[in-house]
C-alpha positions in Angstrom: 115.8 164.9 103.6 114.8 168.7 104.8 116.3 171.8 103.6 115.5 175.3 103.0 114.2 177.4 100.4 116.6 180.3 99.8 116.2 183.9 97.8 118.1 183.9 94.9 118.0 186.9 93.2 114.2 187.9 92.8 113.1 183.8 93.0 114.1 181.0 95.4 115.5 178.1 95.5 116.7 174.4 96.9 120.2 173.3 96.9 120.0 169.6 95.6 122.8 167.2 96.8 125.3 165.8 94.3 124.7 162.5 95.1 120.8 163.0 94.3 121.2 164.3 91.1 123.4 161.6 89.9 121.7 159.1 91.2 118.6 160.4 89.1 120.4 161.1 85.9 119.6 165.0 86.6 122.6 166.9 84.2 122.4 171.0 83.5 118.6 171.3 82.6 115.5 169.6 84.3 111.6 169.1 83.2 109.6 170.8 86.5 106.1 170.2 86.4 102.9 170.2 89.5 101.8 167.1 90.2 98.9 168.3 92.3 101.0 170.3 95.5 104.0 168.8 94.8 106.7 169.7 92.3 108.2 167.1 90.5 111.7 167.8 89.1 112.7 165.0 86.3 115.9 164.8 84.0 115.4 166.8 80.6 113.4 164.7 78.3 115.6 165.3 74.8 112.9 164.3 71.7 
């Protein structure tokens, strides 16, 4: 899927689909890490 990056506020952003995030488990807060120049966005990893 393509879509664009878009200002928000002083950042930017992606608008992820519904479907996506549930399919992924993905609720209100996300782990975001580089995985070399990629981002990788994962469900929040409670301990």
């Amino acid at each position: 899927m393509r879509t664009r990056i878009r200002k928000i506020g002083n950042s930017r952003g992606i608008l992820i689909p519904s479907a996506f995030l549930t399919e992924c488990g993905i609720g209100d807060q996300v782990d975001i890490c580089m995985d070399g120049h990629s981002l990788l966005i994962k469900p929040e990893m409670l301990s």
